[in-house]
N, C-alpha and C positions, 0 to 999 in steps of 0.2 A: 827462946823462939820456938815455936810450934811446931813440932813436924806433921805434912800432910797425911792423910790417911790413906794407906795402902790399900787399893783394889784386893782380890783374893787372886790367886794364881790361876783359879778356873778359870777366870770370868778374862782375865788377858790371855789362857791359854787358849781360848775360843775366841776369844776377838783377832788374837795372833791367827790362829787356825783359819778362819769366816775369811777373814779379810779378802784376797785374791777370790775366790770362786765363789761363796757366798755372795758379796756383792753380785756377781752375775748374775746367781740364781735369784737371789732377792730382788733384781733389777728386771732378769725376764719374769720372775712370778709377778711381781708388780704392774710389767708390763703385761702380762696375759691378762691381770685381774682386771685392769681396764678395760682392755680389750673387751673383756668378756661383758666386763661395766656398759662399755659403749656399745656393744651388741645386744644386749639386756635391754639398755636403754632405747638402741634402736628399733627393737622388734615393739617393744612396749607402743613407741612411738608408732610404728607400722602397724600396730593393731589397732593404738585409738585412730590411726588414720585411715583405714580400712573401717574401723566402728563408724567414723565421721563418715565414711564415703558412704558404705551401705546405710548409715542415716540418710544421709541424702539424696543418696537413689532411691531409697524406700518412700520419701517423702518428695520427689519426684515422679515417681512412679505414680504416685498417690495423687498429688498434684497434676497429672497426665492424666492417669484414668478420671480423674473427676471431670479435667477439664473436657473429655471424650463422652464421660457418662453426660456432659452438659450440653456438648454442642451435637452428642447423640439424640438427646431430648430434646433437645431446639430441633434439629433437623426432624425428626419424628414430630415436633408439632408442626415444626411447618409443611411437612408433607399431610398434616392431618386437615391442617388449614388451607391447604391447596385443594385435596382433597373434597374439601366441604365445601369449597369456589367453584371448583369446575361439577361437583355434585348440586350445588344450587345453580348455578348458569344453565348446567345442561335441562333442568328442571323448568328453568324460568326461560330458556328458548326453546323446548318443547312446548310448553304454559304457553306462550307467545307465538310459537307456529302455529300450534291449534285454530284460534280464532284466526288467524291471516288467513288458514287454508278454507275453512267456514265461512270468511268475508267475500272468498275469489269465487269460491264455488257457488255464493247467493248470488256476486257480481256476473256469472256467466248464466245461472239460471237464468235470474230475470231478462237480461240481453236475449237468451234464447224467446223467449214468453213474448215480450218485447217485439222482436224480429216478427215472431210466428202469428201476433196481432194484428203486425202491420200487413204483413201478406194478406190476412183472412182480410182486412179492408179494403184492399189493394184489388185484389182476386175477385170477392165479391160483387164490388159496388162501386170503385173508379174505374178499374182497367174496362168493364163490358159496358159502363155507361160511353168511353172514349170511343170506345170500337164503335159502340152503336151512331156514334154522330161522324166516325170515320167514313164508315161502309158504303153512305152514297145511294144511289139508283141501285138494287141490285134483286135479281132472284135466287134462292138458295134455294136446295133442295138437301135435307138431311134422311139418310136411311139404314139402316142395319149393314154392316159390313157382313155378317154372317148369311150366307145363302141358304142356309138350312132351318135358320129361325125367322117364323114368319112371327112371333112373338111383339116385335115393336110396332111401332107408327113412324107412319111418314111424315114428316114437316115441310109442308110448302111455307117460307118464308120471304114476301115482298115488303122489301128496304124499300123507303122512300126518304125523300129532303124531308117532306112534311109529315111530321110524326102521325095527322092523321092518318093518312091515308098508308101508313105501315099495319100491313096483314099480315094474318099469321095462320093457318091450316094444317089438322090434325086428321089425319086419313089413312085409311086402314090398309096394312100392304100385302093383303094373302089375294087382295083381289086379282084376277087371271086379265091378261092384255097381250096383246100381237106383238111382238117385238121386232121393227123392222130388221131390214138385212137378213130374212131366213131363219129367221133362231126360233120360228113359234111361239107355243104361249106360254109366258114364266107369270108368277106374281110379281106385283108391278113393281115391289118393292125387295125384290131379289133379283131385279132386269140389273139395277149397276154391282154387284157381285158378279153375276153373270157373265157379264161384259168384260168385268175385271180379271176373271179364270181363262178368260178368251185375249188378256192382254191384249182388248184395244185402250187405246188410249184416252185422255180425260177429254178430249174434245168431242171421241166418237160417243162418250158416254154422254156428254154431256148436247150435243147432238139430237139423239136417240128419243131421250129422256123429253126433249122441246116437243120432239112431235109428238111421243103419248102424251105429254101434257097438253097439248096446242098451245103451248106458253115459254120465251125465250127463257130456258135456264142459264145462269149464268156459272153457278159452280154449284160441284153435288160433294157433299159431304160426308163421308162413311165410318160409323165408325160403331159403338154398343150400341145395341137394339135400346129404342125407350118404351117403356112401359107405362100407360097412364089406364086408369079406371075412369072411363070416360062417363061411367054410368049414375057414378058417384056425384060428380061435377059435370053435369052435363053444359049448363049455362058458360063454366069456364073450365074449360078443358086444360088449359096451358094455367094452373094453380101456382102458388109461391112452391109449392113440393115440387112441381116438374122442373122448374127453374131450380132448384137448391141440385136433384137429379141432374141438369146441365151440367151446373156448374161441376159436381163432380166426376162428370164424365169427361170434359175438358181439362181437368184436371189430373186422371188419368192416362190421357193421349198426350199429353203437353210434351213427354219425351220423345214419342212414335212419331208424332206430329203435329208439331208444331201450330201450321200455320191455320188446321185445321180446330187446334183447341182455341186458339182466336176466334176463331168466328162460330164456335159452340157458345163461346161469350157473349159473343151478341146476341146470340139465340136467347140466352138466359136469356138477360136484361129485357128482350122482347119479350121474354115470358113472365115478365115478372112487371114490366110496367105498362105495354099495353090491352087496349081493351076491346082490339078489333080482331078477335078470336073465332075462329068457325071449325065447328068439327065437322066433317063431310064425310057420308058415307059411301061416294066415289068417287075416283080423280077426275075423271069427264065431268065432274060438277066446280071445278078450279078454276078456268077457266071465264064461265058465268059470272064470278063474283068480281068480275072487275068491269067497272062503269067505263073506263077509256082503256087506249091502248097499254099494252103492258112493256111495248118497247117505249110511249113515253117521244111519239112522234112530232114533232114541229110542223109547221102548214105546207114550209117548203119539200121536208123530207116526204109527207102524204102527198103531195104533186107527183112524186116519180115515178113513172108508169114500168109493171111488172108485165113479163108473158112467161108463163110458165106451160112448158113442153114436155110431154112421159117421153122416155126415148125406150121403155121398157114394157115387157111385156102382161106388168101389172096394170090391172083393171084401174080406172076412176084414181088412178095415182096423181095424174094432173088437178083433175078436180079438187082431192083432198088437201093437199098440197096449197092451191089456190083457196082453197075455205079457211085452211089455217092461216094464210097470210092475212086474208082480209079481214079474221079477227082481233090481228094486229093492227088493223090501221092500214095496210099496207093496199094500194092502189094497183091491183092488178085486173090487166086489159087485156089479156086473150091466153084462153087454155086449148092446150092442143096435144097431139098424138102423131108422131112421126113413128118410121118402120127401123129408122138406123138407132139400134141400141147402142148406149153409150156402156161402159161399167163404172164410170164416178160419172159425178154429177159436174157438172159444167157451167159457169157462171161468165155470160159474155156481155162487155157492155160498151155501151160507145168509145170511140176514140176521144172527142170534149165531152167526157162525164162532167155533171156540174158537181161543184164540193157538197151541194143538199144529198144529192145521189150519192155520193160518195160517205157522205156518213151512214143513208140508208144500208148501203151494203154491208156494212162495217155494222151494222146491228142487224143485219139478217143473219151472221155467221153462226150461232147459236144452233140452227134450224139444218144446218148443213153439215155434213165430216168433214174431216181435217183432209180428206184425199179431193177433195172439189177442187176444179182448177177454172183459176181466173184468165178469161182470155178475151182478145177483142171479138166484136162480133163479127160475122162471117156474110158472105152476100146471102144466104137462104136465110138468116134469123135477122136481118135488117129488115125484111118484109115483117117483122111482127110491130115492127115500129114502135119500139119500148125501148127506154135506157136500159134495164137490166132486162136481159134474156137468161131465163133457170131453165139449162138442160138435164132434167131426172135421171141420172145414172140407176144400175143396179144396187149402189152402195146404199142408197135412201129404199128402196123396194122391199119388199118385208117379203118376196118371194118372187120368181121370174115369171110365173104361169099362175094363174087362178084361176 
């Protein structure tokens, strides 16, 4: 039988030796080398995992910025496309303002044009034709308001119903006249300036004015002197030019006065449509050119018997007084001269005045001042035996003594 084969002595004396402590150490070295293994391993792992991550931050990152560079460029076009919106809007609502403001401003021109049309039609040729068919019976007297320019003309202007018998009179105003009340001798056509620097009033002027004319004025008109070349246009003195002149003389005064540019209006229109025109080279020639009375008397009114009395110590005051009324029409039956001076004038008339009489009065007013007083009559002016008894004050006297 076989004997086994014997190991060497070394090889059990080191196996003998190893065995207790060796194992140990071969057991921790082994155990280290793993460790070390699994730490190896580990870091290896922890750096492809770190490799992995910074990959994917990196490509994150990358995937961030792009998505920023994208929605940077979106936004950057769309603020470019906003941009170009509100840059074309504001373009095309300028573009579009333009003509609106072009539309409004042709729309307010013409409206002005328009407006300032209708006036000149208005102004011209309805308002002075109305007036003129308004106005009635009337007599007018137009004259320079400036007392220092004898430069214009006066206009005697008789309104009638019947457009015939509407006259019209161009007469020169430097000519020299007595002016009752004391004031001597002005140009006839500087007497209501006169009068006006002396603030009397429109009734004393208008008063005044009847007796130098010997014709009842009914309103005096004052205002820019008129100027006509009478020599040019002798045939027609009151031309379509002195009427256009009216008109914008009235047109001027229309703020000052009103009521007064009104009946500058008529004037036109008189001067412009009729053809009963006279140029007179004195006002005592005014008078003359009326065929009937100029107050325009009824049968019953010329029945009413007048006595006119000077109670002043002016000469042939009754007399004249009485010539002027009878070239009214007016029916006067006894002139006379008493010693008791009055200072206004005194109008006495029966207690049954009849209403004929009574409107005669009421159109003698013109011829008298506003200070005359109306009163019954008394037992001495009964003897003249006349409805209206005219006591001549100094107010009518053009001076106490002659």
């Amino acid at each position: 039988m076989a004997t086994p084969a014997r190991k060497p002595l070394t090889s059990r004396r080191s196996a003998a030796k190893t065995t207790p402590r060796s194992r140990r150490a071969a057991a921790s070295t082994t155990a280290t080398r793993r460790t070390v293994k699994k730490s190896t391993s580990t870091a290896k792992s922890v750096r492809s995992g770190s490799r992995r991550l910074s990959s994917a931050a990196k490509k994150s990152v990358t995937s961030t910025s792009a998505k920023s560079t994208k929605t940077g460029s979106k936004s950057q076009a769309k603020t470019k496309v906003t941009r170009t919106r509100r840059t074309s809007n504001t373009r095309s609502k300028s573009s579009s303002k333009t003509p609106v403001f072009i539309s409004m401003l042709r729309g307010v021109v013409f409206s002005l044009l328009g407006v300032i049309f209708i006036f000149c039609i208005v102004w011209n040729f309805i308002l002075p034709s109305v007036l003129f068919s308004l106005i009635g019976t009337r007599n007018i007297l137009y004259v320079s308001d400036n007392i220092d320019s004898l430069k214009g003309k006066i206009i005697f202007a008789h309104f009638d119903k019947d457009p015939k018998h509407t006259t019209a009179y161009l007469i020169d105003g430097s000519e020299e006249v007595e002016v009752p009340n004391g004031y001597g001798k002005y140009a006839v056509g500087a007497v209501p300036s006169l009068l006006r620097m002396e603030q009397q009033s429109d009734e004393t002027m208008r008063s005044i004015m009847s007796r130098i004319f010997e014709i009842p004025i009914d309103q005096i008109v004052m205002s820019e002197p008129l100027t006509v070349d009478t020599a040019t246009d002798s045939d027609m003195p009151f031309s379509s030019s002195v009427a256009s002149e009216l008109r914008a003389i009235a047109l001027r005064t229309a703020l000052r006065h009103p009521s007064h540019a009104l009946t500058i209006l008529s004037l036109s229109f008189m001067a412009h449509t009729t053809e009963n025109i006279q140029s007179l080279d004195s006002y005592e020639d005014t008078s003359s050119f009326f065929e009937t009375s100029s107050l325009e008397l009824s049968p019953e009114e010329k029945s009413c018997s007048i006595a006119v009395i000077n109670t002043t110590g002016k000469r042939n005051l009754a007399r004249d007084t009485a010539h002027l009324l009878e070239q009214n029409g007016v029916y006067v039956v006894r002139e006379d001269s008493v010693s008791q001076v009055e200072d206004v004038t005194h109008l006495q008339v029966t207690p049954d005045l009849k209403s004929e009489c009574e409107a005669l009065y009421t159109k003698l007013a013109p011829f008298f001042p506003e200070t005359s007083i109306r009163e019954p009559q008394t037992t001495e002016t009964k003897r003249y035996r006349a409805d209206i008894v005219i006591l001549l004050g100094n107010d009518v006297a053009v001076s106490t003594t002659e």
